[in-house]
N, C-alpha and C positions, 0 to 999 in steps of 0.2 A: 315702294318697299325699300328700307335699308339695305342698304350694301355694305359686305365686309369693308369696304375701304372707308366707306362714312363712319362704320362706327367705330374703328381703329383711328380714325382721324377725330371725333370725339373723345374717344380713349385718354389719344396726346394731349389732344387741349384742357381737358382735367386735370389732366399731368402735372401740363406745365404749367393750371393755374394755380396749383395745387403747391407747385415747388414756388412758384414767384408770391405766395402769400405765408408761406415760412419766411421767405429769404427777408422779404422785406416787414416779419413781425418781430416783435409788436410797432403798429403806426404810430402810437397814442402812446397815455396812459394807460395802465393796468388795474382793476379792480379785485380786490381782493377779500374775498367777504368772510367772517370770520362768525360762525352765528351765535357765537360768548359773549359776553360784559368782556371789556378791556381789563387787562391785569392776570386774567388766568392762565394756564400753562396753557392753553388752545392758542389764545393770543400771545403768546410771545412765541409761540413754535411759528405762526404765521406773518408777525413780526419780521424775526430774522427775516424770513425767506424773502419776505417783499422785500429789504434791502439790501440783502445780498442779489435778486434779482435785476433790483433797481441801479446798483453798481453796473452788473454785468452787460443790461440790455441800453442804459442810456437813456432810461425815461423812467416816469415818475409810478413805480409799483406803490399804491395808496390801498391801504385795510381800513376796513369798510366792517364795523362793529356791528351788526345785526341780529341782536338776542333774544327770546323771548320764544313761546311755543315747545321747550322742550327741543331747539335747537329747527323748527321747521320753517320758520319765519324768513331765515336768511340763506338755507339753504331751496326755498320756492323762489328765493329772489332769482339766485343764481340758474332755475332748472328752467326758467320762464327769459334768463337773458340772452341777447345776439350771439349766435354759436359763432364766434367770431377770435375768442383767446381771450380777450380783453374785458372780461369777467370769467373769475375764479372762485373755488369754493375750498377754503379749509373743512376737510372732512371730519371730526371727530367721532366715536363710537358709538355715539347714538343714532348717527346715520343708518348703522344696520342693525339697530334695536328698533327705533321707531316702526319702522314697519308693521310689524307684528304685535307694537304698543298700542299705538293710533290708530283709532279708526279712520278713516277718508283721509287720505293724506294728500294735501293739493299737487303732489308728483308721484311718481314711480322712481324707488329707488336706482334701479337696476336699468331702465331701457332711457332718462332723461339725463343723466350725464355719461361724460366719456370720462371714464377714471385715467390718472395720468403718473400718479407714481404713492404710494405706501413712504412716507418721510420717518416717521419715529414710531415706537413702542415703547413703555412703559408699563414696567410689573405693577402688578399691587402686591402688598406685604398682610400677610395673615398677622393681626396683633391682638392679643388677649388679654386683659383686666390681671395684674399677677396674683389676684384672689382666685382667681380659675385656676383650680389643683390640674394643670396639662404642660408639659415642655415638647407635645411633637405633635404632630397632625393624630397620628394614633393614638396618644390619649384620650386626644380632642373626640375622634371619632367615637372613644369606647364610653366616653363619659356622654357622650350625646346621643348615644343609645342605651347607655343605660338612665339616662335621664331624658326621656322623649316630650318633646313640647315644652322642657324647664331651658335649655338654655337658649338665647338670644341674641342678634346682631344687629346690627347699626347699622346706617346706610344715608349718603346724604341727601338721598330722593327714592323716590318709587320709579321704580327701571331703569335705574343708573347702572354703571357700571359695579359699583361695589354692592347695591340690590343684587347684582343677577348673578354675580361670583358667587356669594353667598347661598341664591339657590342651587346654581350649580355645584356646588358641595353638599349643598341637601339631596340633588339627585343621584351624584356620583359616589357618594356614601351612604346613599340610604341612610338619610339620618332627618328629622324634624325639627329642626330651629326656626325660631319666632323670628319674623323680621320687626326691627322698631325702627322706622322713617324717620329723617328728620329733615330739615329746611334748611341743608347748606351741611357741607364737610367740620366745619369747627364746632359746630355744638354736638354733632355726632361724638368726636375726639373726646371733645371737654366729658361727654354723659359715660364715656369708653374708661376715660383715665378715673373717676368719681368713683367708679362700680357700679353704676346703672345698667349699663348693655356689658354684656360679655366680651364680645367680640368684634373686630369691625375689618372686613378689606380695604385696607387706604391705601392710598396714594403714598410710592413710597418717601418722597418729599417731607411734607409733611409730618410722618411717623420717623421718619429716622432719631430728629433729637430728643423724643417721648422714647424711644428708645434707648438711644445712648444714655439715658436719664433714671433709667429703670423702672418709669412710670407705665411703661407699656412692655410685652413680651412676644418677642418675633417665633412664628414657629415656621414660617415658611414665603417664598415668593411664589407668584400666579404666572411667570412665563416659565416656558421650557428648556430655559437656559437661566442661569442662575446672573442675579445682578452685578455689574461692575461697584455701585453704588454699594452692594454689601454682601461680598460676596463668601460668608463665610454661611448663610442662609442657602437649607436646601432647597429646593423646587417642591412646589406640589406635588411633580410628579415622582420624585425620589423619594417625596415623606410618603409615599403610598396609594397616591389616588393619578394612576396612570391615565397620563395623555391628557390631564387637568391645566388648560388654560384660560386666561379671561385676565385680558390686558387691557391699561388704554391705549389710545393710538389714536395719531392726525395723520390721515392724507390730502392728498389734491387731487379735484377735479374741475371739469369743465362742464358748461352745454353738451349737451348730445349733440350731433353732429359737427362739433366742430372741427375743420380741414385735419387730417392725421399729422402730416406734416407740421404742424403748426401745436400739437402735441407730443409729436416725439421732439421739434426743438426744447419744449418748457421741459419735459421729463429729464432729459440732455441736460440742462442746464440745473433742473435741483437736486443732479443728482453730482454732478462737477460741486455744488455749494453743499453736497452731504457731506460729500469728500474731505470735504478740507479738513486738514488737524484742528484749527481752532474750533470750526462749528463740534464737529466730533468729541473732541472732550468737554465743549459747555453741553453737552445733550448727555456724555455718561455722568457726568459731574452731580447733575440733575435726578440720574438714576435711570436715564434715559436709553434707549439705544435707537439709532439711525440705521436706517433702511434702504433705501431708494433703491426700486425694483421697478421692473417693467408696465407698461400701462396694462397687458395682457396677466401678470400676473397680481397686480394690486385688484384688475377687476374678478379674476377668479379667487383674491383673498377677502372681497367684501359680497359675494354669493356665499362662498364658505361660512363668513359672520353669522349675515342674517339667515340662513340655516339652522346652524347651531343656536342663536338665543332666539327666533321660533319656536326651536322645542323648547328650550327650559322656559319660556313664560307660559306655552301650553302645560307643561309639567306643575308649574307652580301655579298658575291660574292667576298670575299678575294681571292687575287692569291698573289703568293709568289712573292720576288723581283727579 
């Protein structure tokens, strides 16, 4: 039988091997798997970090571009690698959409990684064709109920992010707009500015100089706090449709089980590199805004995720392509 003193003495020695595999990580290189095509806003938010990490730690942080599935290709690499730190997964939005998109999905969102900190947010910008007779959410809404199943949105995939905003304003307004999919964010724009689609949730990137242009017409942003990037735009939830958010957003995580200690160092550290004024204002600059919160609270922000677009693709009855 176990004795308290063996298992107190077990205790320690977890402890301590616990604290002498922080102290002395990372051994190696670092792996940093990013599950985009190189160039997009995923990859360069996991960019930076790998080299401001890679200043910090002294070894070689290398991203590891692995695309393709709808974002689950690279992040099954990461769920199935050495829970050891030394593979990493930039998280992007579809992590806690997938779920509830795909059927069989070769991991478990929620129980195969250790989440380790929420890095950025990014609104989307509500923009409309300036043939659409609307200047505010509320006309938008009164015109899309009085014309039910006539007007339409854009989107640059089926379950993306600007897909499920869209439904989610069909739930939250009670209102019936057409989705029209398309194969990548620019021919969306291009078919938005033409007068083909109505309306589209983009990226505020993107939209800003269609904007400033007067090709396109802002009625509003998708976080709950109003852009740096433009901030003379009100919130969804000011133009009327309370508690309305649907952002993107990269986090970081790891393997599940990997050493705590060796997760609260990485969290520690990207969150010292949020810090910084310069990263800081290349992420508002962007329209971005930087986060870095607790491993505890980034994993109760992506249960709360995959929650919420759960219901809206049961609501909408989205199935994948």
């Amino acid at each position: 039988m176990e004795t308290p003193l063996a298992r107190c003495t077990a205790a320690a020695l977890a402890f301590a091997a616990s604290v002498a595999c922080a102290q002395n990580y990372p051994g190696k290189s670092v792996r940093v798997v990013v599950p985009f095509p190189a160039g997009g806003s995923t990859d360069i938010v996991g960019r930076t970090i790998a080299q401001k990490l890679s200043e910090l730690w002294g070894q070689p942080v290398v991203v590891d571009n692995r695309p393709g599935g709808g974002t689950t290709i690279g992040t099954e690499i990461v769920a199935k690698a050495p829970p050891d730190g030394h593979t990493l997964l930039v998280m992007p939005a579809p992590f806690t959409i997938n779920p509830s998109l795909l059927p069989n999905l070769p991991y478990d969102a929620l129980n195969d990684f250790a989440p380790i900190t929420l890095i950025n947010t990014t609104p989307l910008v509500l923009v409309v064709n300036p043939g659409v007779p609307v200047k505010s959410v509320r006309e938008l809404i009164a015109l899309a109920k009085a014309r039910p199943g006539k007007l339409n949105f854009g989107s640059s995939t089926i379950g993306g992010s600007n897909h499920l905003a869209g439904e989610l304003f069909n739930a939250m307004a009670g209102v019936k707009m057409v989705h029209i999919p398309y194969k990548g964010n620019a021919p969306a724009l291009t078919d938005l500015v033409g007068g083909h689609v109505d309306l589209i949730f983009n990226g505020m990137t993107s939209a800003l100089p269609l904007i400033k242009s007067g090709k396109l017409r802002a009625l509003a942003v998708t976080s709950l706090q109003r852009s740096n990037a433009s901030p003379d735009l009100p919130t969804m939830d000011e133009a009327g449709l309370k508690g309305f958010e649907a952002v993107a957003w990269n986090g970081l995580g790891a393997p599940a089980r990997t050493p705590r200690d060796v997760i609260v160092k990485i969290n520690a550290d990207v969150i010292r590199i949020l810090n910084s004024p310069e990263l800081r204002e290349r992420l508002k600059a962007e329209g971005s805004d930087p986060v870095g919160n607790t491993p505890e609270q980034y994993a109760a922000f992506l249960r709360d995720e995959i929650a919420k677009w759960a219901k809206v693709i049961k609501f909408a009855g989205v199935k994948p392509e």
